[in-house]
N, C-alpha and C positions, 0 to 999 in steps of 0.2 A: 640416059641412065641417071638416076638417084639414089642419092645416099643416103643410110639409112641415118634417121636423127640420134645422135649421141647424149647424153646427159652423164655427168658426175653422178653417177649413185652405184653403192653395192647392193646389186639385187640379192635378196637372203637365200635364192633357189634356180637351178637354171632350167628352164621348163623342158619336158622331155614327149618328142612328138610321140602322139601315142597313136595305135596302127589304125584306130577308126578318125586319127585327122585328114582333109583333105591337103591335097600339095595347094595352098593359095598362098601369092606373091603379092606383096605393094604393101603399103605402110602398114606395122604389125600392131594388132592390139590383141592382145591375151585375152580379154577381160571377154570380147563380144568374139573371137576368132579370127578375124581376119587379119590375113595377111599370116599365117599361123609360122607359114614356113623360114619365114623372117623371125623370129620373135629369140630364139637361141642367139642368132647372131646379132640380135640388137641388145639382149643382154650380159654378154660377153664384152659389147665394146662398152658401154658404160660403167662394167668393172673397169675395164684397164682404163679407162679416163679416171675413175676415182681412183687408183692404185699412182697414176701420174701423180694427180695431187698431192697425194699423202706422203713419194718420194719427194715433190719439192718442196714440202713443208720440213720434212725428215733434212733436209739437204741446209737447210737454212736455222735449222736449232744452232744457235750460242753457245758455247761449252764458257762457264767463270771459275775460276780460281777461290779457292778460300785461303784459310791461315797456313802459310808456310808454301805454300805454290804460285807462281808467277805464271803470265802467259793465255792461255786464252781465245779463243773467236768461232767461229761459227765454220761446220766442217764442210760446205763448198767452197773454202777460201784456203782449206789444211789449219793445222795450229799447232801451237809449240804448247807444251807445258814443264816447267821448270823447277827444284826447289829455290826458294830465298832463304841460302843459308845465313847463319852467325859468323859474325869474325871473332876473333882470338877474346878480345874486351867483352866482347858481350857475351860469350860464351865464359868466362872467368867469373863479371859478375853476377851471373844467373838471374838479368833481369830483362829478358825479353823473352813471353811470352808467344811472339805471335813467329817466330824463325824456328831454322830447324838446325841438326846438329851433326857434325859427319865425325867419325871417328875421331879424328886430330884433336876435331874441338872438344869432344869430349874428354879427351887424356886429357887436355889442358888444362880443364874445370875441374877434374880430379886432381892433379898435380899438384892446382892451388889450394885447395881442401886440405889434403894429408899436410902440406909446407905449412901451414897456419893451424892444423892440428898438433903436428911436433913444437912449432913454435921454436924457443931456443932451451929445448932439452939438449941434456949433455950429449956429445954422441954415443956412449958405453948407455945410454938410457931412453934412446930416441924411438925402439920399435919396441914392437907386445910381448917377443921372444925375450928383448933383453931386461924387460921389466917384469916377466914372470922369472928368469933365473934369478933374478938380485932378491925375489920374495921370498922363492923357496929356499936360497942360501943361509937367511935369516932365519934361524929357527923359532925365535922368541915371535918376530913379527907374525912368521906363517900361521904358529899354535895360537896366536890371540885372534888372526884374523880369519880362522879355522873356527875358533869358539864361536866368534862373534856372528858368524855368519850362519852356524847353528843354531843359532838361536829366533834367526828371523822365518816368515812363514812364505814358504813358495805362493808367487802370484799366482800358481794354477787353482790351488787350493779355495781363495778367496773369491767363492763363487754365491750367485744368489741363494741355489740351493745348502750353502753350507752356511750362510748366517740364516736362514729361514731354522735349519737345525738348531743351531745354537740358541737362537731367539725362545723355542719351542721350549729348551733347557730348561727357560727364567719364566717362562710365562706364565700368568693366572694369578687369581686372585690374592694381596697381600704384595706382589712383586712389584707393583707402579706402574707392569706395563701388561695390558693384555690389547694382543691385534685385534683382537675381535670385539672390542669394543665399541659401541657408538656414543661418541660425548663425551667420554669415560665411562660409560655407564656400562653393564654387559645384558645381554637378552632379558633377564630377568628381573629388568629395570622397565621392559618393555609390554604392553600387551601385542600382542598374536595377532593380526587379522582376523584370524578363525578364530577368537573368541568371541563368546555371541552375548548379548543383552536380552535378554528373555523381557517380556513388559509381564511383570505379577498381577495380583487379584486388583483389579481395580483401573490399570493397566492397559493400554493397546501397543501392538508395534513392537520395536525389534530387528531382533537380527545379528549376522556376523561386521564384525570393524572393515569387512572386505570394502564396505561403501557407508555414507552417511545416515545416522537414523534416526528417527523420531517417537519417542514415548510421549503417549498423549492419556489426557484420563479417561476414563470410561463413567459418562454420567448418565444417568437415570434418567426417564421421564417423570413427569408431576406424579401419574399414578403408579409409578414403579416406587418413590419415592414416598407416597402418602401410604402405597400397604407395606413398606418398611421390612421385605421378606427378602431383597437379594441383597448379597451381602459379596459381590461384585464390582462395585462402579461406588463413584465417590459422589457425596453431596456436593452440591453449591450453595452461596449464601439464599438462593432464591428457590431452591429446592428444598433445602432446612426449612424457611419460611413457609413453605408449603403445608409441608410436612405437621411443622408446629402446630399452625392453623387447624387444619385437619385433625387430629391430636385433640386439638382444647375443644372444638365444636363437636366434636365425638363425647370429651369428657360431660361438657355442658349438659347436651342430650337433649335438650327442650326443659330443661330446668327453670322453673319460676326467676322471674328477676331477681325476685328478693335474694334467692341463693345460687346465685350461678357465677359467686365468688368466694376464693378461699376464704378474703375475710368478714363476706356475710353467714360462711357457714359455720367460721370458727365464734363469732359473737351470738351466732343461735347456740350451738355446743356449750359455750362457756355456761348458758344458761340452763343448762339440764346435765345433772349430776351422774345421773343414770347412764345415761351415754357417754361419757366420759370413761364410766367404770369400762362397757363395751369396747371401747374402745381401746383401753391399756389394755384390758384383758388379752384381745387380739393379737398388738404389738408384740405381746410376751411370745406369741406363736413364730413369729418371723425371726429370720436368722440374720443376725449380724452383719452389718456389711463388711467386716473385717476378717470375715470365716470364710468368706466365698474367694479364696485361692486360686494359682493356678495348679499348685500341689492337691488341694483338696478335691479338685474337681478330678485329674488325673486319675487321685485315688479313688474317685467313685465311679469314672468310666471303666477303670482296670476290673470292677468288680461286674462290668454287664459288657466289656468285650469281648470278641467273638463271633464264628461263623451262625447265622439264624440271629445276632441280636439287631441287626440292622446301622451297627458299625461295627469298621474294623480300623484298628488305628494305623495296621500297618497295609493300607493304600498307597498308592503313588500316584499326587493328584488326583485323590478321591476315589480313583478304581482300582480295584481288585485285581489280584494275577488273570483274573480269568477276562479283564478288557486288553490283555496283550498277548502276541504271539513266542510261546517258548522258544527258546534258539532250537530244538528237535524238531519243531515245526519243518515238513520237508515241502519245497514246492516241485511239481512235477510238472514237465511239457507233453504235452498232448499231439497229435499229428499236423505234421510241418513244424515241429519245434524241437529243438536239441539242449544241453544245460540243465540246470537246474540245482536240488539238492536240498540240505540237510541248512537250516539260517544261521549255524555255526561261522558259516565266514559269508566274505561276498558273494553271488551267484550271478552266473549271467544267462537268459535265455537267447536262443539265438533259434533266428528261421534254416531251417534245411531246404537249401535251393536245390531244384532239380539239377541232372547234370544235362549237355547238350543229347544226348542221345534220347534219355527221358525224354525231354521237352518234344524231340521230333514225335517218338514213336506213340506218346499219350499213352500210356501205360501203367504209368507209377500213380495210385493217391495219395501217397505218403508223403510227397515233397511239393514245394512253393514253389512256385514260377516269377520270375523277376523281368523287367521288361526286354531284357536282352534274350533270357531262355524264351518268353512269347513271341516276339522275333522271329528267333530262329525257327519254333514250331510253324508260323505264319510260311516262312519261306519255305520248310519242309512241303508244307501243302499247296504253296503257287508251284514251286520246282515241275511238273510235270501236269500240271492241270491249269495255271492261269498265265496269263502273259506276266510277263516280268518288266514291260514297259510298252507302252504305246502313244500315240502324237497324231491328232490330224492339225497342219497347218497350212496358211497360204503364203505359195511359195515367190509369188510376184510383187514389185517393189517392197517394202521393208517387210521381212519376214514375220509376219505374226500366227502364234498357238490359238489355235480352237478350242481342244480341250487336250488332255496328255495327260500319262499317269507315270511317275515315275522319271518324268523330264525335264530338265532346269530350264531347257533353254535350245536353240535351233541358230549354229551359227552359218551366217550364208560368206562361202564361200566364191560365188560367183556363176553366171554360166551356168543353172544346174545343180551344182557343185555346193552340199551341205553336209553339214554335220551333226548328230542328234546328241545332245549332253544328257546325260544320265543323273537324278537327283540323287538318287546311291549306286553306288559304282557295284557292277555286277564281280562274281565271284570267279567267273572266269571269262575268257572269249568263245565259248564251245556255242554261244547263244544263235539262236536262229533269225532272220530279219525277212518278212511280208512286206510287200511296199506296191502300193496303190498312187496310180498320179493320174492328171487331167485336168484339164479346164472345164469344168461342168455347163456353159453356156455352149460351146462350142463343138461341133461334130467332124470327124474327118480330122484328126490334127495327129494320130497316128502317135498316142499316145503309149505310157506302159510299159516302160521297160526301163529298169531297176540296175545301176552297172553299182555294185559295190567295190568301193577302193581302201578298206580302214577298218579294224575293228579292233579297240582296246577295252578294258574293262570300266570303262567312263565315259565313252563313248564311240558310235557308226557313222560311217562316214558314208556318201554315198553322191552319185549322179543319178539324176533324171532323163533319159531319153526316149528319145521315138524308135522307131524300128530300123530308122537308119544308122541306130548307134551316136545321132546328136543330140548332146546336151541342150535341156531347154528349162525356164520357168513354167512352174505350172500351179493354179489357183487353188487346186485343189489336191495337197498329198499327206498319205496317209501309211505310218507304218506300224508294224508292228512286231515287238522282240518277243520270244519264246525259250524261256532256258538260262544258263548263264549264271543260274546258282551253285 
């Protein structure tokens, strides 16, 4: 006779012979079958072996003492535990921390207390009773010490919220103090964030103080510059130069040498009277450079403003009410859109999602579909017409997926013995399961037959066998789920 081998371990499960095992004896292994009939009672003794251990580890724990407790030791041996009280001294002068105190000593250290409270008061004046009659006997003393006491402010009183009130009394501007200051300075010492830098004519950039920003100029090109018609963007020293240039070779024109300076035209002129006179005569036409105002020009545009003159002064940034939208402007949402309104205030559009019923039945055109309502219509239409998940894998040495729809993953539980994970967990367990096996090289192995042991909404569980109701691996298996939405 042999005994079965023991080990220390808590097995997590105790195997339960199931009525297609056979009765076989001698050393058990779970894993391949044999020996099956042994396999209960070999995992049985190797709990109680680990249970032994764990009581003589349990048996051998230390029990230690901390502050105010004596004694001690580890509980196969028994142990005492004790207090370490205070004697009468130490207990009087209340300077030991780490002891503890029984009744007695504590009268004691009271005793000393109240004795060195009285001190050597009179005896007629030694307790609270005989020092509250001797106050109230006193009339003179009680009525002043009556006043006097009236006059002060109950400590419940003096609360955060009740100097926060008071503070609020004095506070603001002119008083010395205001809480809400920063520096001393109050808000309107400050700019906003949301105050913005707009860049003007001439100008780039911008913005709110929310972050930093940069105004830069806005310059011209040479021939934006040389035809001198926007009046946007600012010169540079080398753009002016341009400009100028441009300008005086314009004036020139192909002018003879002799005159294609001011002062070889003024020394021809000097020389011819006649032209001279032409000349003032002209001058007398031109207006003064002291006349052309900003008042007079006003007054001359006042007399040709207006709609059809081709200005209007009252623009905003150059356009017309009619380049802006009036706040009665209304905006309206069209199908799949909700919101809207009248630009009197803010307006929000919003999508009108279909609801689940919608989404299944495809019925509604009025509403949006969002990827959860497509979802749900998708599984409305597998529900009864496509598999809900399917796997072919080989099921011999390490488990690996062929192809699968709907499956994480294939965990081999041994023997046969697998289980199919679910990449989204089904809706119910009402689902159906097909199951194909076999070794495809192989003929005669008595393949096909499907024993299910499991089924939650995540995954089926299942054995492979032959006809004889034994579990076996096989090269080639194949399932398939139906339903379970």
């Amino acid at each position: 006779m042999t005994n079965l081998p023991e080990a220390s371990d808590w097995v997590a499960g105790i195997y339960q012979i199931e009525m297609t095992d056979p009765v076989l004896g001698g050393p058990p292994n779970l894993e391949t079958g044999a020996g099956i009939a042994n396999v209960q009672a070999q995992q049985l003794a190797e709990r109680t072996a680990w249970l032994k251990e764990q009581i003589a580890a349990a048996m051998a724990t230390a029990i230690t003492t901390g502050i105010g407790l004596n004694g001690g030791g580890a509980f196969d041996g028994g142990l005492t535990l004790s207090a370490d009280l205070a004697g009468q001294t130490v207990a009087e002068a209340g300077s030991n921390n780490l002891q503890l105190m029984t009744a007695l000593r504590t009268k004691q250290a009271i005793d000393v207390a109240i004795n060195a409270l009285v001190g050597a008061a009179p005896a007629q004046l030694d307790t609270l009773n005989e020092l509250a009659e001797a106050i109230t006997s006193n009339g003179d003393m009680s009525a002043a010490l009556t006043a006097l006491i009236a006059t002060k402010l109950d400590a419940a009183t003096y609360t955060a919220a009740n100097v926060l009130a008071k503070l609020l009394t004095v506070d603001g501007a002119g008083s010395g103090l205001d809480a809400d200051k920063l520096d001393g300075l109050s808000s309107t010492s400050f700019a906003r964030s949301t105050r913005t830098f707009s860049a003007g004519t001439g100008l780039t950039g911008g913005g709110t103080l929310a972050n930093n920003r940069t105004i830069s100029a806005s310059i011209p090109t040479q021939n934006e510059a040389v035809a001198g018609t926007i009046q946007t963007k600012l010169m540079t020293p080398l753009r002016t130069k341009q400009a100028i240039t441009a300008a005086i070779d314009a004036l020139v024109n192909g002018a003879p040498a002799a005159l294609d300076t001011l002062k070889e035209l003024a020394d021809e002129l000097s020389d011819n009277d006649n032209a001279i006179a032409a000349l003032t005569s002209l001058i007398g036409t031109k207006l003064n450079a002291s006349s052309y105002t900003a008042a007079d020009i006003l007054a001359k545009l006042l007399t040709v403003d207006g709609a059809g003159s081709g200005l209007d002064a009252d623009k905003l940034d150059g356009l017309s009410s009619a380049s802006f939208a009036r706040s009665a402007r209304t905006i309206s949402t069209g199908t799949g859109l909700t919101g809207g309104g009248a630009l009197t205030a803010n307006r929000t559009i919003s999508v009108d999602f279909a609801e689940k019923g919608d989404a299944e039945t495809g019925t509604n055109s009025s509403e949006v579909m969002s990827p959860l309502r497509t979802h749900q219509a998708i599984k409305a239409v597998q529900s009864n017409a496509l598999p809900t998940a399917w796997v072919n894998f080989n099921g011999q040495g390490t488990v690996a997926i062929r192809e699968a729809f709907n499956v994480s993953s294939i965990t081999d539980l041994g023997g046969g013995h697998y289980r199919v994970n679910f990449a989204s967990p089904m809706a119910s367990t009402n689902y159906a399961i097909l199951g194909l096996h076999g070794n495809v090289a192989t003929a005669g192995d008595e393949r096909n037959n499907l024993y299910i042991d499991g089924k939650t909404t995540t995954y089926a569980q299942f054995y492979t066998t032959n006809v004889h109701g034994q579990a076996g691996d096989w090269d080639n298996v194949s399932i398939l789920i139906m339903g379970g939405l």
